[in-house]
One Martini backbone bead per residue (centre of mass of N, CA, C, O) as a GRO file, in nm:
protein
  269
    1UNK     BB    1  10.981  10.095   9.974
    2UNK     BB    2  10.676  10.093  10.074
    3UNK     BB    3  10.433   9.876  10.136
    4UNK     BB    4  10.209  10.090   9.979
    5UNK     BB    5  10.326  10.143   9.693
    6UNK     BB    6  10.311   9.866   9.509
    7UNK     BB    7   9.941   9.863   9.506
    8UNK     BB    8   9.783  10.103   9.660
    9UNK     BB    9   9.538  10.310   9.629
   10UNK     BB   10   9.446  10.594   9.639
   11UNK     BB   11   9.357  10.672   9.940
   12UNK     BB   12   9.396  10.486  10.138
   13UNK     BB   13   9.408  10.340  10.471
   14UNK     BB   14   9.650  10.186  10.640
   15UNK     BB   15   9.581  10.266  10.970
   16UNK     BB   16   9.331  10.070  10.924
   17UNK     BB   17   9.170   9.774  10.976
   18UNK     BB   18   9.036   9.560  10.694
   19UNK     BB   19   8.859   9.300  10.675
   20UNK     BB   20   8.963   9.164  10.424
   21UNK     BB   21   9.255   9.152  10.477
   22UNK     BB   22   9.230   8.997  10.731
   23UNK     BB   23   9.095   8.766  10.557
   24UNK     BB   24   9.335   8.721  10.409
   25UNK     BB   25   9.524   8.613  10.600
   26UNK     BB   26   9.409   8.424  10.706
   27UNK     BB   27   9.427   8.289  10.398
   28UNK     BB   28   9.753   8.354  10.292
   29UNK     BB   29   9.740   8.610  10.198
   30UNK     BB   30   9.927   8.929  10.082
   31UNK     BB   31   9.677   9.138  10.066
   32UNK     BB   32   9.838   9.309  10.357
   33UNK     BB   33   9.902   9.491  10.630
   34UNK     BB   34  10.051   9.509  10.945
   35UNK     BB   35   9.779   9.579  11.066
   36UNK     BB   36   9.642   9.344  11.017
   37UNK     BB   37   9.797   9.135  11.114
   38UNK     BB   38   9.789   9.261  11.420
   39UNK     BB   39   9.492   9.187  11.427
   40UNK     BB   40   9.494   8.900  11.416
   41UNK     BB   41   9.678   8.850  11.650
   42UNK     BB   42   9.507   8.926  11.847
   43UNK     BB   43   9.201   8.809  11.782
   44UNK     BB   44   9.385   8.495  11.813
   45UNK     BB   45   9.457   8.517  12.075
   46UNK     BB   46   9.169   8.537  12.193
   47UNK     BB   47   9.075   8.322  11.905
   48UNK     BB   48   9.195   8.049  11.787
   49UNK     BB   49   9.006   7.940  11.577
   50UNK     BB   50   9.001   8.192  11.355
   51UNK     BB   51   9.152   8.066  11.130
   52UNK     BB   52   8.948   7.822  11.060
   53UNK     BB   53   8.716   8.020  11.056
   54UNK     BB   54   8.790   8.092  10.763
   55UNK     BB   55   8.802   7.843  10.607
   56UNK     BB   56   8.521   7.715  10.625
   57UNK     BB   57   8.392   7.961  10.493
   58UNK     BB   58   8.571   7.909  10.202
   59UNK     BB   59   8.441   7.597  10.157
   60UNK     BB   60   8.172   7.706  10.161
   61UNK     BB   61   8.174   7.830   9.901
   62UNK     BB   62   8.306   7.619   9.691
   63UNK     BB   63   8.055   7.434   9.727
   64UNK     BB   64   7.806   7.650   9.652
   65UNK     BB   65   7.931   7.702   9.370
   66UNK     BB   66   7.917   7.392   9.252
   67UNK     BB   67   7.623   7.331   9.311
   68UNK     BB   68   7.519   7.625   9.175
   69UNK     BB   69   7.663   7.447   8.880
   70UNK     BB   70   7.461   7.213   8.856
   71UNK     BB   71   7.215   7.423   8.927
   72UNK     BB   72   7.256   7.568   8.626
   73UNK     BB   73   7.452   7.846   8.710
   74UNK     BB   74   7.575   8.127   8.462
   75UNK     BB   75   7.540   8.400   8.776
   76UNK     BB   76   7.709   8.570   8.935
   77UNK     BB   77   7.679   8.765   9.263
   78UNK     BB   78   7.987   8.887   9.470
   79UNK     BB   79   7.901   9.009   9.782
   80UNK     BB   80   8.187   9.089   9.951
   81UNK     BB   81   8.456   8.948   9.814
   82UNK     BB   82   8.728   9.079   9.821
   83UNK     BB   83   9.034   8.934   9.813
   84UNK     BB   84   9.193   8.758   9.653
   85UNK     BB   85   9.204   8.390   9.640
   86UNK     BB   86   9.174   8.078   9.703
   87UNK     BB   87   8.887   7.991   9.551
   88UNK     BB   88   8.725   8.141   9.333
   89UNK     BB   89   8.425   8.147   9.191
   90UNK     BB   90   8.570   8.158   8.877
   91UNK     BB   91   8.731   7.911   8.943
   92UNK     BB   92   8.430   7.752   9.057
   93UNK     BB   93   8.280   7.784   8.775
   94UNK     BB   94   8.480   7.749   8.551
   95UNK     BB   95   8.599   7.448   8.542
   96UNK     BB   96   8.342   7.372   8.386
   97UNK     BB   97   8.219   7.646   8.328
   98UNK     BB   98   8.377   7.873   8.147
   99UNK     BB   99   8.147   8.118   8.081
  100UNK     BB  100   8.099   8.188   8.344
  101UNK     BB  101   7.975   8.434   8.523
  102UNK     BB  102   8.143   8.748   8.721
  103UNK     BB  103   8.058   8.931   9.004
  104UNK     BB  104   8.253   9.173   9.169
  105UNK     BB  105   8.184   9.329   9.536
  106UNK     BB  106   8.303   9.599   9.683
  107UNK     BB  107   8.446   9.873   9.878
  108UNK     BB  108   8.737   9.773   9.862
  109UNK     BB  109   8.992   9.912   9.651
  110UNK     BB  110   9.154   9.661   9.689
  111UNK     BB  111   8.974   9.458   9.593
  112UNK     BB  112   8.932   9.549   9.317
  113UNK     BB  113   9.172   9.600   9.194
  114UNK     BB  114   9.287   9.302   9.240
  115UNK     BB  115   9.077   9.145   9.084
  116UNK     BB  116   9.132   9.326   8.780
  117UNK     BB  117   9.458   9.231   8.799
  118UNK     BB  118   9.337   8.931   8.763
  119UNK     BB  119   9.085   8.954   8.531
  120UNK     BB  120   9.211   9.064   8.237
  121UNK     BB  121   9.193   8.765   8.109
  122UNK     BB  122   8.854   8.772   8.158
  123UNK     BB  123   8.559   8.795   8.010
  124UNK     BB  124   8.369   8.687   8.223
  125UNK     BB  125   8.476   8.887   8.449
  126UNK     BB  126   8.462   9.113   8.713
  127UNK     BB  127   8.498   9.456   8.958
  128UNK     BB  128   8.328   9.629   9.150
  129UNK     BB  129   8.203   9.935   9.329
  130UNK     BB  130   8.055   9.889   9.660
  131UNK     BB  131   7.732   9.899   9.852
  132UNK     BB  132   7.535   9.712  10.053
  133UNK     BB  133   7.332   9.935  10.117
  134UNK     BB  134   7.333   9.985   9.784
  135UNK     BB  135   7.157   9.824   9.560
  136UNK     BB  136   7.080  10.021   9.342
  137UNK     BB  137   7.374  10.094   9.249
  138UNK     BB  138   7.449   9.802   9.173
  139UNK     BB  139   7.232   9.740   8.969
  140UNK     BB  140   7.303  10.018   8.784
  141UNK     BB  141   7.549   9.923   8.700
  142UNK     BB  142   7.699   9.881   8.401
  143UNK     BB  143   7.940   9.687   8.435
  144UNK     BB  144   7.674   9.460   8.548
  145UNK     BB  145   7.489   9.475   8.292
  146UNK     BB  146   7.728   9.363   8.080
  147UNK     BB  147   7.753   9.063   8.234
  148UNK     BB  148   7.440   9.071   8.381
  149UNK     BB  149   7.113   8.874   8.289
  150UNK     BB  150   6.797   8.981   8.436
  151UNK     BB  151   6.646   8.750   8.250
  152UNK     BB  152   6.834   8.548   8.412
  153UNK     BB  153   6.937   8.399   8.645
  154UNK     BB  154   7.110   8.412   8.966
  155UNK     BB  155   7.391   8.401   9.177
  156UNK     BB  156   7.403   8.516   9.545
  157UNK     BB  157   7.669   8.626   9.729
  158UNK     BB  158   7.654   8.638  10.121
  159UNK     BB  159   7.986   8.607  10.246
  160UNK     BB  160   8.071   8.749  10.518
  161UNK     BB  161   7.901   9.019  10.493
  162UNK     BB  162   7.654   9.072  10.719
  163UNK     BB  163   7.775   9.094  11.002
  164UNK     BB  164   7.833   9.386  10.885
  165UNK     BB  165   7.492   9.437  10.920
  166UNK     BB  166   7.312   9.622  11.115
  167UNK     BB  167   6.996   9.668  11.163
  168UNK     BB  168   6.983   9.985  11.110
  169UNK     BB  169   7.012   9.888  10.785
  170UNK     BB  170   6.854   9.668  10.710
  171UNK     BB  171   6.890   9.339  10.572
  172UNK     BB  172   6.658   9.266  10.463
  173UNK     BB  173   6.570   9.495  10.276
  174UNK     BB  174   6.835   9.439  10.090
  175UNK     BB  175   6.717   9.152  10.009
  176UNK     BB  176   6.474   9.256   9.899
  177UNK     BB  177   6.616   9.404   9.675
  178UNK     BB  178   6.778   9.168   9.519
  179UNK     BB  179   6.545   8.950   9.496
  180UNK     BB  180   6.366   9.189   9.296
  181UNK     BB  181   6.620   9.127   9.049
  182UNK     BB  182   6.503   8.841   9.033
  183UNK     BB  183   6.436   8.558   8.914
  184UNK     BB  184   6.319   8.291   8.936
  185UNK     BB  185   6.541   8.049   9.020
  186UNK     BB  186   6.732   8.169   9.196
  187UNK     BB  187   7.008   8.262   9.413
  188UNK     BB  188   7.112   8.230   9.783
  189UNK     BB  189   7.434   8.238   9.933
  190UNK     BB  190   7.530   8.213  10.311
  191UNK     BB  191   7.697   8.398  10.569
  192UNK     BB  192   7.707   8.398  10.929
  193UNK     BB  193   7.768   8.520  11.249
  194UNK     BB  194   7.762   8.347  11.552
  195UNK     BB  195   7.699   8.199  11.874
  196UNK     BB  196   7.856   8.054  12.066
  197UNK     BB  197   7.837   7.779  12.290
  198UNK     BB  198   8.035   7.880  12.492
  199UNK     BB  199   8.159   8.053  12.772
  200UNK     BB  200   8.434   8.061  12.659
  201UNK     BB  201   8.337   8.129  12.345
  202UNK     BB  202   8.169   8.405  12.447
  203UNK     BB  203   8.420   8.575  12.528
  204UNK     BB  204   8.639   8.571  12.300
  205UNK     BB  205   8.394   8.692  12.075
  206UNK     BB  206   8.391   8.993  12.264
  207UNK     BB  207   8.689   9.051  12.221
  208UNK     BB  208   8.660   9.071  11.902
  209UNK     BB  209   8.395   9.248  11.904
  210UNK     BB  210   8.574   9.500  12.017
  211UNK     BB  211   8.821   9.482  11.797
  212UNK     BB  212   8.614   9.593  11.543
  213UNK     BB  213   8.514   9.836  11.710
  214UNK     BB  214   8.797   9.979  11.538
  215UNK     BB  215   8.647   9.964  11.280
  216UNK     BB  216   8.435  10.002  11.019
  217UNK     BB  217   8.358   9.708  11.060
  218UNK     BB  218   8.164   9.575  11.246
  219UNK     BB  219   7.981   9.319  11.453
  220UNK     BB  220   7.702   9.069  11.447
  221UNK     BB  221   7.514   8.847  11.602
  222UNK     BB  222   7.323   8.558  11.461
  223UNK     BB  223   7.054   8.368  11.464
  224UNK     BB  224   6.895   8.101  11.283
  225UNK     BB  225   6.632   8.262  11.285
  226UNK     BB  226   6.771   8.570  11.193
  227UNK     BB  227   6.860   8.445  10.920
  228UNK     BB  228   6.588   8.307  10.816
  229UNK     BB  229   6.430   8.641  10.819
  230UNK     BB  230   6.608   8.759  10.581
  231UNK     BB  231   6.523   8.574  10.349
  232UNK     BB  232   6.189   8.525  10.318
  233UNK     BB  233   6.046   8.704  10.108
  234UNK     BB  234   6.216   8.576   9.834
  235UNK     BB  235   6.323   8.284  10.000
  236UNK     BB  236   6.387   7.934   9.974
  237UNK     BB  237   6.470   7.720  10.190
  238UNK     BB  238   6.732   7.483  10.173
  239UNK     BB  239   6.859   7.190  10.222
  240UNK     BB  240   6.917   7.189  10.548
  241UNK     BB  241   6.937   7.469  10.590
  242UNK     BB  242   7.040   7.648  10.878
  243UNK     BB  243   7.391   7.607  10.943
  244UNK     BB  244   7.666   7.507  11.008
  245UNK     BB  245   7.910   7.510  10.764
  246UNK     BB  246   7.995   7.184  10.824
  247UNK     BB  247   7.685   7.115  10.739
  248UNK     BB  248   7.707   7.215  10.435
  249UNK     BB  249   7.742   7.010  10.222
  250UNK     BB  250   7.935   6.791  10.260
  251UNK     BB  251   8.246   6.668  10.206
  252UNK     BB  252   8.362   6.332  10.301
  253UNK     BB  253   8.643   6.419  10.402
  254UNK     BB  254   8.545   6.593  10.590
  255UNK     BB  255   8.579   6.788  10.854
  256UNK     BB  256   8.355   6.835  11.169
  257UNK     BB  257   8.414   7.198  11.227
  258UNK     BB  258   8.230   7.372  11.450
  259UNK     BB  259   8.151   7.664  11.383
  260UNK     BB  260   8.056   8.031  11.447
  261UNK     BB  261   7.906   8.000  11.119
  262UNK     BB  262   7.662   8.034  10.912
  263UNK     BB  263   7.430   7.867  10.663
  264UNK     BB  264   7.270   7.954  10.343
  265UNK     BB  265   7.036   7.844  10.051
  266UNK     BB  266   6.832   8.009   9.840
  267UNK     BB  267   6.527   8.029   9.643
  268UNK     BB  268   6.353   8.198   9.407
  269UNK     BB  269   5.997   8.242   9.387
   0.00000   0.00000   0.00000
C-alpha cells in the first residue's frame, strides 16, 4: 500500500506541497505525504522557528474561540479551516456549549474528507469545500445554510489563511463580501503573517517566502496598518488592536514569544 492510497481522496495531486498539509505536520499532524513534510523540514532549515510560529498561531485559535464563546456566539464559520487536529473550533467551542455550530471550509479536498470523518458523529458541525476568494459561492452553499442561521450572529475564523490572498484577488472586498451576509454583533477573528522584525529574520523569512512559491498557494506580508484597513469596511478592531498573536488576550501561563503572525478579531456594526 502506497502512502497514498489509504485515505487521499481521488485526484489530488501529492506531488506539490500543501499549505495545510504543510501546517498540519507542523503541528504533529499524520494527515500529510512526504512532500510536504520535506517542504517544511527545507523551510524549518531557513527559519527555525517556524515550528513555533504553527503553535502560537494555533493557540491564538483556540483562545479567539473561547472569548467569542463567552461573547454569546453559538454560530462559527471557519474559512481556511486545515486538516483537523489539536484544538479543533469544535471541540473549543463545545466543551462549554455542546449545541455550538460550526461550518468548516478549505478548498483542499484532503481537509474537507478528513474533517468530515472526523465529525461524522457530531450533529453540529460539518465541512464543506470551498474557495475563499469565492465568498458568495460559500454563502450559498446548501450544507452550510443548513447549519448556520444568518439572522442570528455568527463568528467568522480567518485564521492564517488570509496571505495566501495577494492583493490582486482583493482581500479587503472578500472581507466586505462575509461581512455584508452578517448580522451586527458579528465577529471576525484572523491572523496573518507580518514582517520580520530583524535584518535576519526577514533573510529567513524571504527563503521561505521563495519556497512556496513553488506550491499553488504562495503567501504576501501585511504590517499592522494593512491588516486593519482589511476589515474596516464592516468591523469595528476590538482591543487589543492588531498585535503579534502571542499578544492577543493571552493566558496567565503563557509565554511571550513574539512571532511574525498579527491578530485581530472585529465585531460586524
Amino acid at each position: 500500500m502506497t502512502e497514498s492510497s489509504a485515505w487521499v481522496p481521488e485526484g489530488v495531486d501529492i506531488t506539490v506541497p500543501n499549505a495545510s498539509r504543510v501546517y498540519d505536520f507542523a503541528l504533529g499532524g499524520v494527515h500529510n505525504f512526504r512532500v510536504d513534510r520535506d517542504f517544511f523540514t527545507h523551510a524549518e532549515q531557513a527559519m527555525p522557528q517556524l515550528r513555533l510560529l504553527a503553535q502560537a498561531n494555533r493557540s491564538f485559535l483556540g483562545r479567539a474561540v473561547r472569548w467569542l464563546t463567552e461573547a454569546g456566539m453559538r454560530q462559527f464559520l471557519d474559512l481556511g479551516s486545515g486538516i483537523p487536529t489539536l484544538g479543533n473550533v469544535h471541540e473549543v467551542a463545545q466543551e462549554t456549549h455542546p449545541g455550538t455550530r460550526v461550518v468548516y471550509v478549505d478548498i483542499d479536498p484532503v481537509a474537507v474528507e478528513q474533517s468530515n470523518s472526523l465529525l461524522s458523529a457530531n450533529r453540529y458541525a460539518t465541512a464543506i469545500r470551498g474557495d475563499l476568494r469565492d465568498p458568495q459561492a460559500i454563502l450559498r452553499d446548501p450544507r452550510l445554510l443548513e447549519f448556520l442561521d444568518f439572522s442570528e450572529p455568527v463568528a467568522v475564523l480567518m485564521v492564517a489563511v488570509l496571505h495566501f490572498i495577494p492583493d490582486r484577488d482583493d482581500p479587503r472586498s472578500i472581507i466586505r463580501e462575509f461581512g455584508g451576509a452578517l448580522m451586527p454583533g458579528s465577529y471576525l477573528a484572523l491572523s496573518h503573517g507580518t514582517l520580520e522584525s530583524t535584518p535576519e529574520g526577514r533573510a529567513q523569512q524571504e527563503t521561505v517566502r521563495k519556497l512556496y512559491e513553488q506550491t499553488p498557494t504562495p503567501f504576501v506580508v501585511r504590517d499592522p496598518e494593512q491588516v486593519a484597513a482589511l476589515i474596516e469596511d464592516c468591523f469595528d478592531l476590538l482591543p487589543p488592536g492588531v498585535v503579534s498573536v502571542d499578544q492577543w488576550r493571552p493566558d496567565p501561563e503563557d509565554d511571550e514569544l513574539p512571532q511574525p503572525v498579527l491578530a485581530a478579531v472585529g465585531r460586524r456594526r
